[in-house]
C-alpha positions as CSV (number, residue, x, y, z in Angstrom):
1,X,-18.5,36.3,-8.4
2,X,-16.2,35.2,-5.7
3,X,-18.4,32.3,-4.6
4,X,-18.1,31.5,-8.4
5,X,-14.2,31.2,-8.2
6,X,-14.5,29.7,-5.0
7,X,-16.5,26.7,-6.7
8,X,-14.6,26.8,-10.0
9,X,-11.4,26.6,-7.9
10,X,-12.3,23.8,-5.8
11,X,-13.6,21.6,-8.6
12,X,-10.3,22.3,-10.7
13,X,-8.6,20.9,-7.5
14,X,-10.9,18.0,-6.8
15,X,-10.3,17.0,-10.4
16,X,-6.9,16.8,-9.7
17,X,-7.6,14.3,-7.1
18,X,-9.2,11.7,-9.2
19,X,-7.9,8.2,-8.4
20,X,-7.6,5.6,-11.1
21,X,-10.2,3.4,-11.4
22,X,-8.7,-0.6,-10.1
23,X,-10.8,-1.8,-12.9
24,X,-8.5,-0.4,-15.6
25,X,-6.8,-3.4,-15.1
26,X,-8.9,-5.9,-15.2
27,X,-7.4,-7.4,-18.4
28,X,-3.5,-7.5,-17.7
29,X,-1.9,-10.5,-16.8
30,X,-0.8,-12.0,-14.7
31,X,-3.5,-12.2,-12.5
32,X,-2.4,-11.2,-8.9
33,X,-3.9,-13.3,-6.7
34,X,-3.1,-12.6,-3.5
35,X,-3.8,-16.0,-1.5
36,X,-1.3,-17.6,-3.9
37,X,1.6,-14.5,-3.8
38,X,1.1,-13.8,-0.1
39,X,1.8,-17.5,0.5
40,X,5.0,-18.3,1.7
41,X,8.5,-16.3,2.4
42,X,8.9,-13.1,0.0
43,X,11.6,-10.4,1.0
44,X,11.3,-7.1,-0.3
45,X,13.5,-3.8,-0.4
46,X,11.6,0.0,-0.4
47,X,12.2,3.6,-0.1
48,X,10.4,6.3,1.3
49,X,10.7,9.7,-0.6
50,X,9.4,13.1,1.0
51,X,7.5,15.5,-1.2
52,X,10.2,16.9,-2.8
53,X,11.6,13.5,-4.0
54,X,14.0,13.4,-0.8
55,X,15.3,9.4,-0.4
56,X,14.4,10.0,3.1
57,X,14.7,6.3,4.5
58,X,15.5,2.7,2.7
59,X,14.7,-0.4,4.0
60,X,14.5,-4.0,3.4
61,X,11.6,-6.5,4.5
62,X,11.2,-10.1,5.5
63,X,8.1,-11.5,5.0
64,X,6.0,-14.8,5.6
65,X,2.8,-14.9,4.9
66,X,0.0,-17.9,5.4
67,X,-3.4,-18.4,4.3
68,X,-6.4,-20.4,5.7
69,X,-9.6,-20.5,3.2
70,X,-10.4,-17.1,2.8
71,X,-8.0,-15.4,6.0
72,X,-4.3,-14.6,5.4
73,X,-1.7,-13.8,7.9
74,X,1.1,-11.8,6.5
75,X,4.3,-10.8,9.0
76,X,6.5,-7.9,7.8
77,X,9.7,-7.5,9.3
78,X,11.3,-3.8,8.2
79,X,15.0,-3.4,9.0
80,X,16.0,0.4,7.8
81,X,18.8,2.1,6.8
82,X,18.9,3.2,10.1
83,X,20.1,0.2,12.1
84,X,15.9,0.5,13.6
85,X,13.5,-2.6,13.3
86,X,9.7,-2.7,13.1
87,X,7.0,-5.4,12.8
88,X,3.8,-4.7,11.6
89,X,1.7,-8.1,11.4
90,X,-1.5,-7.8,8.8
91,X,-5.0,-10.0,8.9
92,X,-6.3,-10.2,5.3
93,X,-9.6,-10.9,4.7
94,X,-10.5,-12.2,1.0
95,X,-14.1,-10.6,0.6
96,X,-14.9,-11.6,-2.6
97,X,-12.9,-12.2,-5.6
98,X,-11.9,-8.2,-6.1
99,X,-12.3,-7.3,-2.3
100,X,-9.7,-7.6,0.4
101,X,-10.1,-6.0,3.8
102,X,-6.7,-6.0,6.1
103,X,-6.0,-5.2,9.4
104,X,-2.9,-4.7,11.6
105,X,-1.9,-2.7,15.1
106,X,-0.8,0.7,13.4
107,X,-4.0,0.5,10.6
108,X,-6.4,2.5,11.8
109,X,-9.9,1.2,11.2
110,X,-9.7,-1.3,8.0
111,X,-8.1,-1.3,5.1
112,X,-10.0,-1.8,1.7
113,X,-8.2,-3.5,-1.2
114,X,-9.6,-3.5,-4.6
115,X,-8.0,-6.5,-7.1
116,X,-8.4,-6.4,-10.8
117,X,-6.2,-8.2,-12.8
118,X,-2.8,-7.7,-12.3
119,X,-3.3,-4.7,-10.0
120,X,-4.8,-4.3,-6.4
121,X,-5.2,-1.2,-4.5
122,X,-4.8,-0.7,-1.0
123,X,-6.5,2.5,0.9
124,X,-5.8,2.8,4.5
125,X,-4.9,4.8,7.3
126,X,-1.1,4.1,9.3
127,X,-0.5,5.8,12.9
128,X,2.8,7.1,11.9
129,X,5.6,7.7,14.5
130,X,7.1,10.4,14.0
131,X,9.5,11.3,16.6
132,X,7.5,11.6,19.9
133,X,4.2,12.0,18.3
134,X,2.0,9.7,16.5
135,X,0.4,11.1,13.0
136,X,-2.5,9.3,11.2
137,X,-2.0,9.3,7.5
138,X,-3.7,8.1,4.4
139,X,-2.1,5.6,2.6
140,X,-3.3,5.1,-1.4
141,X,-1.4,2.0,-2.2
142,X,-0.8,-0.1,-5.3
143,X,0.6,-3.6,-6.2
144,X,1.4,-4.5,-9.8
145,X,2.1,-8.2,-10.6
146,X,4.9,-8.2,-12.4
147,X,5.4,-12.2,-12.9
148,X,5.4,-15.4,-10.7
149,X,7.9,-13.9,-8.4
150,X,8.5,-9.9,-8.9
151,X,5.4,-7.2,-7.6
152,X,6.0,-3.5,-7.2
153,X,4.5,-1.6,-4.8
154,X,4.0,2.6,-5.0
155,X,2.3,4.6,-2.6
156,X,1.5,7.9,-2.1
157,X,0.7,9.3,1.6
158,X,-1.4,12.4,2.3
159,X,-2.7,14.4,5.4
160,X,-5.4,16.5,5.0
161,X,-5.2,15.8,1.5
162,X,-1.7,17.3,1.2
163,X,0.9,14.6,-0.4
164,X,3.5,13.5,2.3
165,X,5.9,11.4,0.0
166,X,5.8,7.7,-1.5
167,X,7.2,4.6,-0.5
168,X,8.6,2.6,-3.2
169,X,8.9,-1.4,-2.8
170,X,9.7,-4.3,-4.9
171,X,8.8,-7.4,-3.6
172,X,10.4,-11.2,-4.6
173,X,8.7,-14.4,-3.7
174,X,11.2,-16.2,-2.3
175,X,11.1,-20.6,-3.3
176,X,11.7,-22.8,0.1
């Protein structure tokens, strides 16, 4: 009987797990392509919320990004609320026309994007500094096209499966 609960229990909290399929957007418009959006300057501004829904850190985000067929470089420079800086520099790697790979210095392994319509997801793992240490967490990322210029960005971090917080971003493409 216990193994019973055991088994019951642990599919109630896989269930619970379920991501949304990037499919389920296949229809809504406008279609984010990511060599055009990622193509250029964009600036962005974010938030990072703990797990209670603590504002934990703001920031804001200068980015340029260029592509070459089927290879984009995107630069991402973060300056937070904090006076602190960071650079994180990503390769992204058009697969097919719903695939994206991506790969920067604090991504461990690869990254695997999923694009459907207006909607991509991003799943990844960051080597978080925190303090003196360095944490690897899961990152479950989404980007909604809003229009030609606005896309929102939510995602949820996890260790272990236990949610760390989200970080909240809306992007602008900028015009030169």
């Amino acid at each position: 009987m216990k193994r019973f609960l055991c088994l019951i229990s642990a599919g109630l909290l896989c269930g619970g797990c379920a991501a949304v399929d990037p499919r389920h957007y296949a229809k809504e418009q406008p279609v984010l392509d990511l060599r055009s959006y990622l193509n250029g300057p964009l600036e962005a501004w974010g938030l990072f919320q703990d797990r209670k829904g603590t504002v934990v850190k703001r920031f804001h985000v200068k980015l340029v990004g260029t592509w070459s067929n089927e290879v984009g470089r995107l630069e991402e420079d973060f300056i937070y609320s904090d006076g602190t800086t960071q650079r994180r520099v990503w390769t992204i790697n058009r697969v097919d026309e719903h695939h994206y790979t991506g790969t920067a210095d604090d991504v461990v392994g690869v990254a695997q994007g999923e694009a459907f319509g207006n909607a991509l997801n991003w799943r990844y793992t960051l080597a978080l500094p925190v303090g003196k240490s360095v944490y690897n967490v899961q990152f479950d990322d989404w980007m909604f096209l809003m229009d030609g210029e606005v896309m929102l960005n939510r995602a949820v971090m996890s260790k272990w499966g236990f949610r760390l917080g989200e970080v909240t971003l809306g992007f602008r493409k900028l015009h030169p």
